[in-house]
N, C-alpha and C positions, 0 to 999 in steps of 0.2 A: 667524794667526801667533801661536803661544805661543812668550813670553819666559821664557829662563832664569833663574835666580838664579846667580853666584857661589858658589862653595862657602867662596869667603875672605873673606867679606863678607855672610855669614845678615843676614837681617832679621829682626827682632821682626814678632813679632803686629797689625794693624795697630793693636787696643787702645794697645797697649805706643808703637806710633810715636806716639803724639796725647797718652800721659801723659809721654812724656821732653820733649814738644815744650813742654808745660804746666808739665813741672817747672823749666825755666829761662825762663819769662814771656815764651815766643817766640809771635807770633803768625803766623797761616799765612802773610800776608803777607812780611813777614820773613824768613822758613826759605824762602817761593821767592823773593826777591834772595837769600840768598844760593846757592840752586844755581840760579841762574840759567835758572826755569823759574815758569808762572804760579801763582795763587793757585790756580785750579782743581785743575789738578793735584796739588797738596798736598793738597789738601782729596779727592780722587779716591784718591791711595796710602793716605791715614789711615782713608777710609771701606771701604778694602778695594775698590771697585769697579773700582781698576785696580793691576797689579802693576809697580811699577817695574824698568825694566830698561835695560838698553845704559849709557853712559857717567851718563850721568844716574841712573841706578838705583844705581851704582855711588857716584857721589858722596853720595846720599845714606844708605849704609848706613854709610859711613865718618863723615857727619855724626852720623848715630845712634847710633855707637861711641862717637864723642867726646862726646856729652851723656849718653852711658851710664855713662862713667868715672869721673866723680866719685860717685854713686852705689856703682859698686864699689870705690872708695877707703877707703869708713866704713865698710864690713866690718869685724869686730874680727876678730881673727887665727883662724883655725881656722876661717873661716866661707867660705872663696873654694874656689869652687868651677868646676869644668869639666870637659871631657870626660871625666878620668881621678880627680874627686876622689869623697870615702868620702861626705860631708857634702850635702842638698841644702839649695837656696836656700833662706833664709828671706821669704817674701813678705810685702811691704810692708803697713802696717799699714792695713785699709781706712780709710776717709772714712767720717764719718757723714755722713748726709742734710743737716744743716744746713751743712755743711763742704763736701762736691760740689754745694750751690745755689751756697753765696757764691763758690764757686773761676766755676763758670759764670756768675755774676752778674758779678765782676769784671770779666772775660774777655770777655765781649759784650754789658753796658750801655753805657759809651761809648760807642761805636761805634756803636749799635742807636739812641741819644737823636740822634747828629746824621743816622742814615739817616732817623728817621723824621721830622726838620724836614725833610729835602729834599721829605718827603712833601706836610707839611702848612702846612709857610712858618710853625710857630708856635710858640714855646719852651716856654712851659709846657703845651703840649697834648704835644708830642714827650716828656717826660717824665714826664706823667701814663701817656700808652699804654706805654711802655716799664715803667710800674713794674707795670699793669695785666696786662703778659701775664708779668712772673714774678710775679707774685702766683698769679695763674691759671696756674702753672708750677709753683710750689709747692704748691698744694693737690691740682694730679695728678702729683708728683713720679715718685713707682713708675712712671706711666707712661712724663713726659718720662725720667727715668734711664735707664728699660729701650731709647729711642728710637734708632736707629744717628743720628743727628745734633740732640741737643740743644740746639744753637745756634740751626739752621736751624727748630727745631718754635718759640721762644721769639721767631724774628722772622716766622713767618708769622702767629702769633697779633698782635702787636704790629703789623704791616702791615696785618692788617683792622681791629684797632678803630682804626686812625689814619684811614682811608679810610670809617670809617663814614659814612652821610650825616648819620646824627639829631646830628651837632654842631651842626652850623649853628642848632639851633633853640635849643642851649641860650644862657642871655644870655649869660654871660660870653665864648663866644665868637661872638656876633653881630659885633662889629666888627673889623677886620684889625689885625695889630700891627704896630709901627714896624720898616719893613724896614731890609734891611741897612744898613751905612752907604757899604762899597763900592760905586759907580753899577755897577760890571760884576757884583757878586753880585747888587744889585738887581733888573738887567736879567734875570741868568741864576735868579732865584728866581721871577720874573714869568712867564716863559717855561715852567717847568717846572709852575707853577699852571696857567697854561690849557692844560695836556695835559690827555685823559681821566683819572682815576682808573689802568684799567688801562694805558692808554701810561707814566702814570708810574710806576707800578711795578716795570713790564718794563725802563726806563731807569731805576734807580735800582739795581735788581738785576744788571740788564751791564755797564754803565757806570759804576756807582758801589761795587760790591758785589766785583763783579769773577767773579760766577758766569756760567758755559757754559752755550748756548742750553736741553739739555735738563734742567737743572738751574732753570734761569728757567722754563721751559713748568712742568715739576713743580712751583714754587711758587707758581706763578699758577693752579696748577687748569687749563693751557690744554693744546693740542696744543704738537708745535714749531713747525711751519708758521703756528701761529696766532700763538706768541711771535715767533716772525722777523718777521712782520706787522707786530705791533705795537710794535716796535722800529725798524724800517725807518720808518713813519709817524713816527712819536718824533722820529728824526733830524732826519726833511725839516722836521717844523715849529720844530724849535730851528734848524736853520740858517737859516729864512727869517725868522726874529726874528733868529737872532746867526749871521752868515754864517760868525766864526772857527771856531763848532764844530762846522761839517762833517766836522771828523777827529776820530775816534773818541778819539787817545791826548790830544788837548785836551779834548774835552771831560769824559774820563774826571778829568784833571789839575783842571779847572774845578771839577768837582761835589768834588772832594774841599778844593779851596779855599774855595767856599762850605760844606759842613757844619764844618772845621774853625774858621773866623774865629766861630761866634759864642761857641766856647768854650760849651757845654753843660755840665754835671753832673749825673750824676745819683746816688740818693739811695743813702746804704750800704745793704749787704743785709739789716742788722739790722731797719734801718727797713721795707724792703719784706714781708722773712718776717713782722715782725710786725703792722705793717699786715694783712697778705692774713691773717692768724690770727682779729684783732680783725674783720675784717669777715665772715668765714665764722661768728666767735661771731656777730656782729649776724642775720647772716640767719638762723642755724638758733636764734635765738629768738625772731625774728619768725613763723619759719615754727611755731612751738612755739604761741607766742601767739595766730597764727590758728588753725589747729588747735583751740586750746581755744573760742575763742570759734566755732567750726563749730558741733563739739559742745556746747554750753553752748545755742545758738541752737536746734536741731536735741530737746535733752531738753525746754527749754523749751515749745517747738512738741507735743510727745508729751504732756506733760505734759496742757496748757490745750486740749488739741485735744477735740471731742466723738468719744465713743466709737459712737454711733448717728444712724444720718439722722435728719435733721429738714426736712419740706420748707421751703420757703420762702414766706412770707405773700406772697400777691399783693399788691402796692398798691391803696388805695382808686381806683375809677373813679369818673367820674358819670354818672347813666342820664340819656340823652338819647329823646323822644318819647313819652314818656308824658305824656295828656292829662291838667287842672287838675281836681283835684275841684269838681263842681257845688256852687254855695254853696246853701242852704235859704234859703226863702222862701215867700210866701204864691201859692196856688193861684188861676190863671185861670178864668175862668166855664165856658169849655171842661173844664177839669180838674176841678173840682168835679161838672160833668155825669158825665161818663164814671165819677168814681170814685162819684157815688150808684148810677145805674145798677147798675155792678158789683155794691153790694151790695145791690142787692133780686133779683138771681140770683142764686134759691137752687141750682140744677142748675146740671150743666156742659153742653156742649153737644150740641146730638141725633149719637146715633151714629150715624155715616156706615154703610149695607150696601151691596153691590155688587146692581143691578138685573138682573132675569134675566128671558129670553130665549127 
């Protein structure tokens, strides 16, 4: 079934829907209380993947009017324009790169530092990964920019290094931090640690995020079938620790009470851009400085190296079984006989002929 549009009521581009929404510090949440429909779906119209329509499509082209209007207010005179005017629009003045990070930095750090304690149960690790994936945001900016949802590329980076396992081995976080102070955040923070890895992130993304099944399966890397799985599991084992949050819209309520109460912050974008700046210098002069010592190791090597075989000296052995030379000594009665004899033979001896026959 294709949905119409209104001809009294055009919608922008869906670009256009997501920069008016941003020009008045509205977050998706928000803009669906007030048309009174979910966070997905907002997030679905702006991405272009679904066209708003029927009464709801309707209220929101008139909401997008009225966040439009002030913008067409500060025209200076001669500059309004529509169907029948001489003059076209003058288009707004682009964002440099560093002005579209910190407007996204703004926009979903917050939010991103207390999703990923629901992850990890640990403040200064939640803000370390969050600063770590716009760092690593910004140094492939061209690409996150070019991305149809930049928010969404900035928390799946941040999702995995907080899930990574190699923490555990570093010291500082060997030992657990002091949990909540509320028993019922406590209880519901404990509970969400002994999930697997991937159960809690499939529950943190539905239930805390407020993204649709196939939008959770997409950022998990899973099927859907496999996300509804692990979701489904998720549930049973928070209810059978905490029986109240069998229903979905509590426990949705719950998680967003626990990441709010520990009151997170995290760092301006100045600090992060240049952070990730200073460290991309550090590594490509490390990378500079092995490099040389490769080469330096390698000419050295060319240098001192021989230019022609040379075999190899055997090692010394030692000769085993060779008899002791006879020592000299004075001649036996025996041995003086035989040796005068010999010389008073002056011949050799008679030559042997063969006898014949």
């Amino acid at each position: 079934m294709v949905t119409t549009q209104s001809s009294a009521t055009p919608l922008p581009p869906p670009e256009e829907r997501r920069r008016l929404r941003l020009s008045h510090a509205l977050t998706q949440a928000q803009l669906a209380a007030r048309l009174g429909v979910s966070r997905a779906t907002v997030r679905a119209w702006e991405s272009g993947r679904r066209v708003p329509g029927g009464s709801d499509g309707e209220a929101y082209a008139r909401l997008l009017t009225t966040l439009a209007e002030p913008t067409a207010a500060q025209e200076p005179p001669g500059k309004a324009y529509g169907p029948g005017s001489e003059t076209a629009p003058v288009p707004p003045e682009p964002l440099t790169p560093a002005q579209a990070f910190d407007a996204l930095y703004a926009f979903c750090a917050p939010a991103l530092v207390r999703q990923t304690y629901l992850l990890t149960g640990r403040r200064e690790l939640a803000r370390e990964v969050v600063e770590r994936a716009f760092q690593l945001a910004w140094q492939r900016w061209p690409e996150v920019a070019r991305d149809r949802d930049p928010a969404g590329w900035v928390r799946a980076m941040a999702y995995d290094y907080a899930l990574s396992p190699w923490h555990r081995f570093r010291p500082r976080y060997r030992h657990p931090e002091p949990p909540p102070a509320d028993p019922a955040d406590r209880a519901l923070l404990h509970a969400l640690l002994e999930l697997p890895p991937a159960y809690r992130r499939t529950l943190v993304l539905y239930d805390g995020v407020g993204l649709d099944l196939p939008e959770t399966a997409a950022e998990t890397e899973a099927s859907t079938p496999a996300a509804a799985n692990r979701l489904t599991h998720a549930r049973e084992a928070l209810a059978a620790c905490l029986p109240e949050l069998a229903d979905p819209a509590e426990l949705h309520r719950r998680l967003l009470v626990l990441a709010s109460a520990e009151r997170l912050q995290a760092a301006k974008p100045t600090v992060v851009r240049t952070g990730g700046e200073r460290r991309n210098v550090f590594w490509t002069r490390a990378a500079i400085a092995f490099t040389v010592t490769i080469i330096g190791a390698t000419t050295l090597t060319l240098r001192t190296a021989p230019t022609r075989y040379e075999a190899p000296i055997a090692p010394a052995q030692a000769v085993h079984g060779v008899p002791p030379p006879a020592a000299l000594g004075p001649l036996s009665q025996e041995e003086e006989a035989l040796r005068a004899k010999l010389r008073r033979a002056t011949a050799g001896p008679e030559r042997l002929a063969p006898e014949t026959r």
